[in-house]
PyMOL CGO cylinders between C-alpha atoms (Angstrom):
from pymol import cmd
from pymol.cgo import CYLINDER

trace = [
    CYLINDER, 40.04, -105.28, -61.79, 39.79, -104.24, -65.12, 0.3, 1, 1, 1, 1, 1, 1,
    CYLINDER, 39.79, -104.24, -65.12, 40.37, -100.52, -64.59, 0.3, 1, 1, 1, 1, 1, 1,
    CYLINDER, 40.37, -100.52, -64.59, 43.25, -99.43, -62.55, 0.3, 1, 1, 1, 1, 1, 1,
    CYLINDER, 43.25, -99.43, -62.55, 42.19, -96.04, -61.80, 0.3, 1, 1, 1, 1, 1, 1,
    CYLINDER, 42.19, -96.04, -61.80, 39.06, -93.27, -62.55, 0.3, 1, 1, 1, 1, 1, 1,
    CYLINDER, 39.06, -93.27, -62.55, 40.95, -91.89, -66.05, 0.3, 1, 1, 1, 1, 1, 1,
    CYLINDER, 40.95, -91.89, -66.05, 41.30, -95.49, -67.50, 0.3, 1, 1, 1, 1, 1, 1,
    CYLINDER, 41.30, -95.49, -67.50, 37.93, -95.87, -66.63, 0.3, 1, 1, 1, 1, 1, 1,
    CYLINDER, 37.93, -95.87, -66.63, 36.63, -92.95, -68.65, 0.3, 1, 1, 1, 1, 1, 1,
    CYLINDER, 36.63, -92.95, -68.65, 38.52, -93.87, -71.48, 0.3, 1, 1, 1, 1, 1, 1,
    CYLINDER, 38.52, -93.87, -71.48, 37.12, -96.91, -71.77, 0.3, 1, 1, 1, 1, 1, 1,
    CYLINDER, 37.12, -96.91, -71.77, 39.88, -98.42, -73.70, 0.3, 1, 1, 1, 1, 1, 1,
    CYLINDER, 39.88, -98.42, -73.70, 39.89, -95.69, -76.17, 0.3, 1, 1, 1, 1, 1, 1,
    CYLINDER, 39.89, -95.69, -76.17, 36.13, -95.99, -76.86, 0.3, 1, 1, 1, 1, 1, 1,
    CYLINDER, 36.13, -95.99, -76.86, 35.39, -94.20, -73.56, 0.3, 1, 1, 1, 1, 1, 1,
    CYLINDER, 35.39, -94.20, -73.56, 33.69, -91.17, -76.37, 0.3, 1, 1, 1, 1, 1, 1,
    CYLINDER, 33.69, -91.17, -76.37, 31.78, -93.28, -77.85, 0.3, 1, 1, 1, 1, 1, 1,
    CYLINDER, 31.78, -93.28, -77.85, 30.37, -95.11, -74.53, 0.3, 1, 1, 1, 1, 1, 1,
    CYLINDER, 30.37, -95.11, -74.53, 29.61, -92.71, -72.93, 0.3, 1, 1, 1, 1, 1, 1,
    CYLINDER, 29.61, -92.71, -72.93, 28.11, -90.42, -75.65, 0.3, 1, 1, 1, 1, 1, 1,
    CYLINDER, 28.11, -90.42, -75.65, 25.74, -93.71, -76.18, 0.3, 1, 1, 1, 1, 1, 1,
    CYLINDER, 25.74, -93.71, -76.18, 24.90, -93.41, -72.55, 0.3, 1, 1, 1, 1, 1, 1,
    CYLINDER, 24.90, -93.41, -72.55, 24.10, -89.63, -72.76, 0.3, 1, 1, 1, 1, 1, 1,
    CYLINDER, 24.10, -89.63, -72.76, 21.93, -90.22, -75.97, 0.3, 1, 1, 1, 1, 1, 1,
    CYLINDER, 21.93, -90.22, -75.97, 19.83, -92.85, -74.55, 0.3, 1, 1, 1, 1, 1, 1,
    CYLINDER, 19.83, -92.85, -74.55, 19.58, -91.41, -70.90, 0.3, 1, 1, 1, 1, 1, 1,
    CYLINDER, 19.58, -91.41, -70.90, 18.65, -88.47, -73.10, 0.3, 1, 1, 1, 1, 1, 1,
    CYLINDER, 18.65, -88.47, -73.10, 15.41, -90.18, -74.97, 0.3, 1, 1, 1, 1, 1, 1,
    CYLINDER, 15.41, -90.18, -74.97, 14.44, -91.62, -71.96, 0.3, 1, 1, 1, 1, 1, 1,
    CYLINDER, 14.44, -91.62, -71.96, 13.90, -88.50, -70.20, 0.3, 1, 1, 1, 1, 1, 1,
    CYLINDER, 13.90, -88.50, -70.20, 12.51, -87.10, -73.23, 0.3, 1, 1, 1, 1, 1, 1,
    CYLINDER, 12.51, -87.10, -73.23, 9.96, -89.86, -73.46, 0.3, 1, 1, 1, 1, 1, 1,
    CYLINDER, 9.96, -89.86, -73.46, 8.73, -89.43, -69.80, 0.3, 1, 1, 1, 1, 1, 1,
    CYLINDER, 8.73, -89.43, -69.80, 8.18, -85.74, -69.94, 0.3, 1, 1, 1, 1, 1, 1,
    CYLINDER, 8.18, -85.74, -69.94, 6.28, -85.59, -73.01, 0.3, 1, 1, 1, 1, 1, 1,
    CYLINDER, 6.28, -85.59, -73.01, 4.33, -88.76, -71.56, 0.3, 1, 1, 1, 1, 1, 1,
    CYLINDER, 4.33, -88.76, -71.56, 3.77, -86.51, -68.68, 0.3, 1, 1, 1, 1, 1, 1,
    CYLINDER, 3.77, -86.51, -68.68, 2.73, -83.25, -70.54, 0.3, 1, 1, 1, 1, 1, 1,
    CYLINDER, 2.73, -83.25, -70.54, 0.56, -85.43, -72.56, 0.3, 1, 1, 1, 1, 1, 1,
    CYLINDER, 0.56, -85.43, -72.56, -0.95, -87.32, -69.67, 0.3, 1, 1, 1, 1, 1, 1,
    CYLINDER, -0.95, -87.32, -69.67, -1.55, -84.00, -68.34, 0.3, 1, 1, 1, 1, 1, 1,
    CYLINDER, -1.55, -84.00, -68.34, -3.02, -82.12, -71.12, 0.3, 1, 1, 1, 1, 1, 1,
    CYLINDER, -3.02, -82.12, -71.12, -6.04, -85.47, -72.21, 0.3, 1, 1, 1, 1, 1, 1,
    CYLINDER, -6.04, -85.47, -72.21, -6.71, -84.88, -68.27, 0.3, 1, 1, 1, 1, 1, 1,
    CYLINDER, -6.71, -84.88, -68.27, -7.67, -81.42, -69.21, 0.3, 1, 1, 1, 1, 1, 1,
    CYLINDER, -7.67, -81.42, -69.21, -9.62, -81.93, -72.12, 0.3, 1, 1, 1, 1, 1, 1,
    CYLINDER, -9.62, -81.93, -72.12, -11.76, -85.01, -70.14, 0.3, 1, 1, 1, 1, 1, 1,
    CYLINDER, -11.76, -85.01, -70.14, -12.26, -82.53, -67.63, 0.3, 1, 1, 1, 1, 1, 1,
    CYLINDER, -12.26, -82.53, -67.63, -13.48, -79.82, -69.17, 0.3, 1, 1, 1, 1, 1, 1,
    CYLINDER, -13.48, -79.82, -69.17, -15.24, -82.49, -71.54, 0.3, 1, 1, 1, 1, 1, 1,
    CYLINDER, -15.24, -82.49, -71.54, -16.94, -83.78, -68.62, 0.3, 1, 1, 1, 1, 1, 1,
    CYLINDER, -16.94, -83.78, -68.62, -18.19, -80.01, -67.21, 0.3, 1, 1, 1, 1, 1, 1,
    CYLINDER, -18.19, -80.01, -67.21, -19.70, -79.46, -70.27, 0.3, 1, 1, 1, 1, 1, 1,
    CYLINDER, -19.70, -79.46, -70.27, -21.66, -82.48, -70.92, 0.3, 1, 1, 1, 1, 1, 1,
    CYLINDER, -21.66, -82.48, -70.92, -22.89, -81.33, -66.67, 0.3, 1, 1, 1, 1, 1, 1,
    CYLINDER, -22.89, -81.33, -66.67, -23.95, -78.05, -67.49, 0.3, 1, 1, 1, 1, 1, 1,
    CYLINDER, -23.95, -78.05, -67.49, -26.44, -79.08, -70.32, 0.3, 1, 1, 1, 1, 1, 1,
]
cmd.load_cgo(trace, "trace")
């Protein structure tokens, strides 16, 4: 194994900051990305909808 316990893990041979702050920063975006995907998503369903009750009404 390359690790021999949880710490040396971590560390990551020194680079364990660096790792793992990469990790944060991309896990980060991603969630970032999905949200505003969401909230956008969300917000042209909206506007369609109330597009679409409009265009009805006339």
């Amino acid at each position: 194994m390359a690790f021999d316990n949880l710490m040396d893990f971590m560390a990551m041979g020194k680079h364990g900051f660096y790792v793992w702050t990469a990790y944060g920063v991309s896990i980060g975006i991603l969630v970032g990305l999905v949200s505003h995907t969401m909230f956008q998503r969300r917000d042209i369903r909206k506007t369609l909808h109330q597009r679409f009750m409009r265009k009805d009404t006339r």
